[in-house]
C-alpha positions, 0 to 999 in steps of 0.5 A: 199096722195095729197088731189083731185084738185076739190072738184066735180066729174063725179063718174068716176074717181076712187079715193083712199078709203080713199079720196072719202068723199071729193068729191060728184056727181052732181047728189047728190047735192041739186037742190039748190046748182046744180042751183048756181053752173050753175048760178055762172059762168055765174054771175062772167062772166057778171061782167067781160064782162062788163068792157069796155075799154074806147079808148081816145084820137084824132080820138078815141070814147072818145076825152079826159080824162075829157070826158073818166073819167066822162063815166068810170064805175068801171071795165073800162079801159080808153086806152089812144092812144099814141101821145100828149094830152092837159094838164088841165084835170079832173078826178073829182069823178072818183072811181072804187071799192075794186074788180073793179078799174079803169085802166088809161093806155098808149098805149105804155109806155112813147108815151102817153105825156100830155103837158102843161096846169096849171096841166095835171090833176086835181082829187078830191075825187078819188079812186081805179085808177091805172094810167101806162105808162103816161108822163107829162110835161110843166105844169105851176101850178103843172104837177098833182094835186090830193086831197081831194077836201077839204073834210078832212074826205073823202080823196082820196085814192088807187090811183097806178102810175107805169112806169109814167114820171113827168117832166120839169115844165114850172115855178120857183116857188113853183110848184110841179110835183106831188101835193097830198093833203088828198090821202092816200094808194097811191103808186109811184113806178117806176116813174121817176121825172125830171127837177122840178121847182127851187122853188118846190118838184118832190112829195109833200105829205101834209096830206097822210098817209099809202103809198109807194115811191119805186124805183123811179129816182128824178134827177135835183129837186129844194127845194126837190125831196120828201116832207111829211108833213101836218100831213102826217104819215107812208109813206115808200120811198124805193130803189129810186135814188136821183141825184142833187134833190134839197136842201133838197132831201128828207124833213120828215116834213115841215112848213104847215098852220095850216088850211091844216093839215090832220087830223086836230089835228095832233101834228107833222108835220110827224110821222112814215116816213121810209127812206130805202135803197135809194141812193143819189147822190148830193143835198144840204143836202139829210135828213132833219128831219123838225118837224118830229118824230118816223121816220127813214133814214136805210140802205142808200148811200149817196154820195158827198152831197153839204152842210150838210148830215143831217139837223135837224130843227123845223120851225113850231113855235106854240110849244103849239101844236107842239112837237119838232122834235126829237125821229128818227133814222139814222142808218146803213147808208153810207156816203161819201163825200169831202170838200164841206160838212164843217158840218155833221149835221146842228142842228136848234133852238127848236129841241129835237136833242139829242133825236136822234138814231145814230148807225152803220153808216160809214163816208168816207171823200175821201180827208181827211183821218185823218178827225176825223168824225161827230159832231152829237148832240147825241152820236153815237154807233158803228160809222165807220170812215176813212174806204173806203166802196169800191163801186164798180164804182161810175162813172157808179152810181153803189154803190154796195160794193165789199166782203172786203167792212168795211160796209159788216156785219157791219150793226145794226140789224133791221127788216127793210128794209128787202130787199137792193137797187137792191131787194137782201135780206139783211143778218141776219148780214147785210151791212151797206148802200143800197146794200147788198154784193153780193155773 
């Protein structure tokens, strides 16, 4: 017999004998306890009543987010009314805590745009923010800029962005969308990162650590639509679309000063990067391990790549502090392309290549069918060549495979990902690709 829903009783209700010593009357409490079950609420509903919602923008108690940020207190929820805001913005210092984070919100999605500046924002030592609906653009310098404020023992962290645009940078040159240096426990998830300058990345991560990039749309990137490095270790990147971002889509590792790693000692550019069930569509090369280790690419698509598929290099030279890059995986992964891709794997100087893990992918070359498949620097197991994966529309970008797909059931048992590109769990004998076949 269920157990009573509460664990008080008025004495009226009759309850089974056998369950009456689970409750007790009122009356029958301790003084003590009577006065702290009276008390509690009221407690709890003062905590709550006490965040403030922060109205921010033109015509709005609060006239910008520096002036908003520097009031908010834990609990707050700075409201930011719809219309265009000035960029150079700080949140300097903004914390909430554990049970009390700080909501940065738009009235409505996608009308809140912050425009131009050197960043829209920048924030040091921030914690414990949840940032929704915001639209950047045309920033000269980075479109946001958050770190550590060079306190290397103190980073930022728990920071949330959902539902944010990041888009057409006002530069060329090394300027990213996203710059985060020293944030960990960060989370980017349906965000969308457009028309990058030439010479920068849509994220660039340099010393995060412990964080999350899903379903996230990269499109029109210029060195790279996602790059972790600096130190940077166990950062997933799930189910997002990479269209044309860039020469390298997605850079695990890279060439970091000495003075910026995060922690100082780290002996890898990257470590423990998880690359799972993403799509990519164009770039120069969609992978490039760069003086990375222990990371994996599982359970991709990639389609029509412009050069390579995979690059494999190590451009930090100081081999007495630096392991090479070498013991990652690329598994279960779909790639098809043409005869823009002369080389599959381009393989650099100073690596550890044939430390590599390559199993159970499956290379469609669409105008060769006697291509006779990739010249990798380690031996693949359970390789699929010539074989058409059958996707469904790639016109429409939809590269879900058909049931009599070669890649159905063909995949390598791994735990992760658990889930495909659309959200559908993958099957104990799963697919190779992004997408699990559909029943």
């Amino acid at each position: 017999m269920p157990r009573p829903a509460c664990a008080l009783s008025t004495g009226k209700a009759a309850l089974p004998a056998e369950e009456t010593f689970f409750c007790i009357t009122f009356k029958q409490m301790p003084a003590l306890m009577r006065l702290l079950c009276i008390l509690l609420p009221l407690l709890c509903l003062h905590v709550f009543s006490s965040a403030n919602v922060l109205h921010t923008g033109h015509g709005q108690p609060y006239p910008d987010l520096t002036v908003a940020a520097k009031a908010a207190v834990p609990g707050d929820t700075i409201l930011l009314h719809n219309g265009t805001h000035a960029g150079d913005q700080s949140l300097q210092g903004l914390q909430g805590k554990p049970d009390r984070w700080i909501y940065l919100l738009a009235e409505k999605n996608g009308d809140v745009l912050f425009k131009g500046g050197t960043s829209a924002w920048r924030g040091s030592d921030i914690a414990y923010l949840h940032i929704e609906g915001m639209v950047f653009t045309g920033q000269t310098g980075n479109g946001l800029n958050l770190d550590d404020g060079g306190t290397y023992a103190s980073p930022s962290h728990h920071i949330v962005f959902r539902h944010c645009i990041f888009r057409d940078m006002a530069a060329t040159g090394n300027n990213d969308l996203l710059k985060l240096s020293g944030a960990n426990d960060l989370t980017i998830e349906e965000c969308t990162f457009l028309n990058g300058s030439p010479g920068g990345s849509g994220i660039d991560m340099v010393g995060c650590h412990n964080s999350l990039i899903r379903r996230c749309r990269f499109e029109n990137m210029g060195a790279n639509a996602v790059q972790m490095k600096g130190g940077s270790s166990n950062i997933f990147v799930e189910a997002c679309v990479f269209k044309n971002a860039g020469s390298r889509a997605i850079n695990l590792g890279g060439s970091t000063g000495t003075a910026f790693f995060r922690p100082a000692n780290a002996a890898w550019e990257a470590e423990g990067l998880k690359v799972h069930s993403n799509v990519f569509i164009g770039s120069e090369v969609p992978v490039a391990f760069v003086g990375c280790t222990r990371s994996e690419v599982v359970n991709n698509t990639i389609y029509k790549p412009g050069r390579w598929v995979i690059r494999i290099l190590q451009e930090n030279k100081d081999t007495a502090r630096f392991g090479k890059c070498g013991n990652n995986t690329f598994r279960n992964n779909i790639i098809c392309f043409d005869e823009q891709v002369r080389t599959a794997c381009s393989t650099g100087p100073g690596t550890a290549a044939e430390s590599f893990t390559f199993s159970n992918n499956l290379w469609f070359h669409t105008g060769d069918s006697a291509w006779p498949g990739p010249q990798l620097p380690a031996h693949e197991k359970s390789t699929l060549t010539g074989k058409d994966p059958l996707f469904r529309d790639t016109a429409k970008e939809d590269f879900s495979i058909k049931a009599g797909s070669p890649a159905a059931g063909a995949g390598f048992a791994v735990q992760h990902p658990e889930k495909d590109h659309a959200g559908t769990r993958f099957k104990s004998n799963r697919a190779i690709g992004a997408f699990e076949v559909k029943q």
